[in-house]
C-alpha positions as CSV (number, residue, x, y, z in Angstrom):
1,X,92.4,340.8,51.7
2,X,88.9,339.7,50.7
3,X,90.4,337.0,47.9
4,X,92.9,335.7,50.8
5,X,90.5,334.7,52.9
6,X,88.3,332.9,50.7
7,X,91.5,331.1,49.5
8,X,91.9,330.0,52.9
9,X,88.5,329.5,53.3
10,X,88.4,327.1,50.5
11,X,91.9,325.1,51.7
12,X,91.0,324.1,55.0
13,X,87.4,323.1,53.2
14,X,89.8,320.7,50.5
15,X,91.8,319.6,54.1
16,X,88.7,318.5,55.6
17,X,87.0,316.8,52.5
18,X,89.5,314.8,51.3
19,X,90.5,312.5,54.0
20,X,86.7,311.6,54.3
21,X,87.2,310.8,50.5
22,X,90.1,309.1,50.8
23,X,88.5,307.0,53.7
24,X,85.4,306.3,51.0
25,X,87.7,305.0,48.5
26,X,89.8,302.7,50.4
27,X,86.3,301.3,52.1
28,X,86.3,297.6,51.3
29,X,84.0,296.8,48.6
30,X,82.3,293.1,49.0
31,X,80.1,291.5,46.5
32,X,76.9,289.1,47.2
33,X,76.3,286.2,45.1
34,X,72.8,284.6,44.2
35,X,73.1,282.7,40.9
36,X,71.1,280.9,39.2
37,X,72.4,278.3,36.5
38,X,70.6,276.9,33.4
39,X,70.9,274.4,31.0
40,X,72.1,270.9,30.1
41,X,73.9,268.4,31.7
42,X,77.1,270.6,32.1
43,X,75.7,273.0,34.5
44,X,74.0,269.7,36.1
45,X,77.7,268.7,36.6
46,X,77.7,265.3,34.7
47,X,80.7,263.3,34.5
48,X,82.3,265.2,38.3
49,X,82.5,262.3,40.8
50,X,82.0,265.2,43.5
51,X,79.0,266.2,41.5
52,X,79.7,269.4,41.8
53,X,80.7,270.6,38.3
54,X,81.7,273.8,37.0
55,X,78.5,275.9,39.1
56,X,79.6,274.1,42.5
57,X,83.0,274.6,41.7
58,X,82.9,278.2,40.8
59,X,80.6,279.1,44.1
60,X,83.4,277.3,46.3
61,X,86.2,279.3,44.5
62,X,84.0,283.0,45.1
63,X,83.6,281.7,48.5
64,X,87.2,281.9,48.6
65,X,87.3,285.7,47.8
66,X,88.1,287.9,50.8
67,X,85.7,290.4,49.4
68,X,83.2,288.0,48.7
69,X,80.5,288.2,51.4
70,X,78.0,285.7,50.5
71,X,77.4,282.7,48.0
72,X,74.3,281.0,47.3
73,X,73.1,279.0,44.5
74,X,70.4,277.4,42.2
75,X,71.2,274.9,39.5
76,X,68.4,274.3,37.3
77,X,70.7,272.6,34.6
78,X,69.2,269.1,33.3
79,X,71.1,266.1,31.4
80,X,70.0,265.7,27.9
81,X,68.0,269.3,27.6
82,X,68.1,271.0,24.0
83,X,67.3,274.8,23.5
84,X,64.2,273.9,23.0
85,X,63.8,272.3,26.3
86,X,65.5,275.1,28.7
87,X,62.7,277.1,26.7
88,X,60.3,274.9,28.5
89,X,61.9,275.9,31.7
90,X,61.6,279.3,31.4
91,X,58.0,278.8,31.6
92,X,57.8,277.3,34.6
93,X,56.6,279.5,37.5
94,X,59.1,278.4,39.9
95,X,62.4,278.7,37.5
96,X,61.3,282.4,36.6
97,X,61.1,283.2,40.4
98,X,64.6,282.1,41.0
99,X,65.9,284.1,38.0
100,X,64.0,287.3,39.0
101,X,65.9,287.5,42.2
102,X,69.4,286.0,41.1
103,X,71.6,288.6,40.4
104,X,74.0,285.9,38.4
105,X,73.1,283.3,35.7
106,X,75.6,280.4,34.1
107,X,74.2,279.1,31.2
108,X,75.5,275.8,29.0
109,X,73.2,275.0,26.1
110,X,73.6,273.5,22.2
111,X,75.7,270.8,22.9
112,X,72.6,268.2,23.0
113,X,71.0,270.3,20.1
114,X,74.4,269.0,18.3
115,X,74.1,265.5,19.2
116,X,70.0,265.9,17.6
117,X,71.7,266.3,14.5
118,X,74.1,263.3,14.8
119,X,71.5,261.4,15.8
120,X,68.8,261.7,13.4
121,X,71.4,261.9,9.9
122,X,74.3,259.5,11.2
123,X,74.1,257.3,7.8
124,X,73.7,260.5,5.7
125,X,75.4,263.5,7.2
126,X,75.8,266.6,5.5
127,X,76.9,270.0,6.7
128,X,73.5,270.8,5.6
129,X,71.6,269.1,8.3
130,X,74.1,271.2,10.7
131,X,72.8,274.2,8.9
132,X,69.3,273.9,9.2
133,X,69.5,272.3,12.7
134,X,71.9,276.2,13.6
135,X,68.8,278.0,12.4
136,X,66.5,276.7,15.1
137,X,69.0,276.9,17.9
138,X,69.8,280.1,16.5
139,X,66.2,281.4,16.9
140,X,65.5,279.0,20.2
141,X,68.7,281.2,21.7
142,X,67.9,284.7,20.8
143,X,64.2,283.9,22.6
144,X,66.3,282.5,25.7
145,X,68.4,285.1,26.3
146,X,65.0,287.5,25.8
147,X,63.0,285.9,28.3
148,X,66.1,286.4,30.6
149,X,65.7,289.7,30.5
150,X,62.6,290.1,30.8
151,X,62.7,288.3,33.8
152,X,66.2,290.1,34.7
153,X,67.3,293.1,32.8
154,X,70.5,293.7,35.1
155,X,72.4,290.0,36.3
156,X,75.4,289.1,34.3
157,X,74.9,286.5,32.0
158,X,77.8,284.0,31.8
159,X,77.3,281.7,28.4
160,X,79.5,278.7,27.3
161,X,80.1,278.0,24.1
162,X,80.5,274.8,22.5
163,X,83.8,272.1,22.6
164,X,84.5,269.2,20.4
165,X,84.0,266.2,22.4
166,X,84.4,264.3,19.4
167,X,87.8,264.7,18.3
168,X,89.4,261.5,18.9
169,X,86.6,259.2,17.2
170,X,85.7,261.3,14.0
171,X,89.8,261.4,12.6
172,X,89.9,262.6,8.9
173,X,86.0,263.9,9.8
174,X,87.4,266.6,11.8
175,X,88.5,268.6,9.2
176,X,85.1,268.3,8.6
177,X,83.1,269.1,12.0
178,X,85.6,271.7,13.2
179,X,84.2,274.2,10.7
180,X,80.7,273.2,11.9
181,X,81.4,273.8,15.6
182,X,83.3,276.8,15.0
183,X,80.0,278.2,13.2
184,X,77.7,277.7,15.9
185,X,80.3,279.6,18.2
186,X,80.7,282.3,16.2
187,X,77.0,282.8,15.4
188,X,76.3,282.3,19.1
189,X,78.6,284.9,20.5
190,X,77.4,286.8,17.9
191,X,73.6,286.9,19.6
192,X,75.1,286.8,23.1
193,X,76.7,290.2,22.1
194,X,73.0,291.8,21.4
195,X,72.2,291.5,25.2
196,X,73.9,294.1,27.9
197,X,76.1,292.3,30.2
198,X,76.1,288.9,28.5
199,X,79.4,287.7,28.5
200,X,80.4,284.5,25.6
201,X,83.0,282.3,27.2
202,X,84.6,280.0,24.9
203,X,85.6,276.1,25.6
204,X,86.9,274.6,22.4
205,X,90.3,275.7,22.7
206,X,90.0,274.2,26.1
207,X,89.5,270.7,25.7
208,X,91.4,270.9,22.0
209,X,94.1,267.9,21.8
210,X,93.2,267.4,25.5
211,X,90.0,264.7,25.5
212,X,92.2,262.0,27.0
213,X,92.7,264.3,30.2
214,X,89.8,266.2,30.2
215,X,87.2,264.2,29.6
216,X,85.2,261.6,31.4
217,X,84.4,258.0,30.8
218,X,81.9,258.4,28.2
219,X,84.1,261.0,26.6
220,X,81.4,263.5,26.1
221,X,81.5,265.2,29.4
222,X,84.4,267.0,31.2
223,X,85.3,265.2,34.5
224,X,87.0,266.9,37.6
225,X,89.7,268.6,35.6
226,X,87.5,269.5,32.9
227,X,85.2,271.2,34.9
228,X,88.2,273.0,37.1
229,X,89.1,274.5,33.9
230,X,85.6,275.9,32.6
231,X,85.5,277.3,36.6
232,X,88.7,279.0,36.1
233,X,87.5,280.6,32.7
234,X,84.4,281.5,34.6
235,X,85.9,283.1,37.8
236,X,88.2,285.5,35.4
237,X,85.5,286.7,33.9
238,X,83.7,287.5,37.2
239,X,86.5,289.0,38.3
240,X,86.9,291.4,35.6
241,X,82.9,292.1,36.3
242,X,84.1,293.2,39.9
């Protein structure tokens, strides 16, 4: 008699708990933005007419989200900076504020680090000068991505990798540079993957075969479309961080 009434007991105490539970779960979850975006001149949105690039683009799209509650952002992305430069940045008082209290960071950097190397060896180009130039971007990168998290050990880090804007001036030279590009990528995902919650998003395959739409004028930057499609990229991997 004893064991029936604790049975009972313990079935209306299921009956009573689990509507509250299911009530918990189907609570609607809503997420607060506060992002923070570094780097070059692709975070600063060069080459969009609307100037708002891929980090304007990708705040109106969460905006968008039913369980999106908030949005706000700060885009500290610069035309023309190098990894050595957005190392300069993080030094600044006012740029390490706003990444201690984001709880989301874009980054876009290399692509002028790239362009060093073009720059510098144009009449005597060799895959070495690529090499040696990877090294110090290498090194500059790991640093970045530790004085992040020093600054924020939690925020999702979203970092692009590096497209080929070059592919319809260098011809035979691709075979060439593709290589190259695709060396940098890997070697950069490869340090992105040391650091929790760092996700690598690629572009290359993106604007492959597809500079004539996807570019801008001075067929370097994305325009509009371009930087629709690094948003969309973007928003499915905040989604799947949800």
């Amino acid at each position: 008699m004893a064991i029936l009434v604790i049975l009972i007991a313990a079935s209306l105490a299921i009956y009573h708990f689990w509507p509250e539970q299911k009530t918990q779960n189907n609570k609607k979850i809503t997420y607060s933005y506060r992002i923070v975006a570094l780097g070059d001149s692709l975070t600063q949105g060069v080459g969009d007419p609307k100037n708002h690039g891929y980090v304007g683009m990708t705040a109106d799209a969460l905006k968008k989200q039913k369980n999106v509650k908030q949005v706000s952002f700060e885009d500290l992305g610069h035309l023309g900076d190098t990894s050595a430069d957005l190392l300069n940045v993080l030094k600044k008082p006012q740029a390490r504020e706003t990444i201690r209290h984001s709880n989301t960071i874009f980054l876009t950097i290399g692509g002028n680090d790239i362009v060093h190397v073009l720059k510098n060896h144009f009449m005597d180009l060799s895959t070495s000068d690529f090499n040696a130039e990877q090294k110090v971007f290498s090194a500059h990168l790991e640093t970045v991505f530790s004085e992040i998290r020093k600054l924020n050990p939690d925020a999702p880090i979203y970092y692009f990798g590096l497209y080929n804007p070059f592919e319809d001036y260098l011809g035979t030279a691709n075979k060439d540079f593709v290589p190259i590009l695709n060396s940098w990528n890997a070697n950069s995902k490869k340090i992105a993957s040391r650091y929790r919650n760092t996700t690598f998003i690629p572009t290359f395959d993106i604007f492959k075969g597809r500079g004539s739409t996807l570019l801008y004028a001075d067929h370097f930057h994305p325009n509009e479309k371009g930087y629709s499609q690094l948003s969309s990229r973007l928003m499915t991997a905040i989604r799947k961080n949800q």
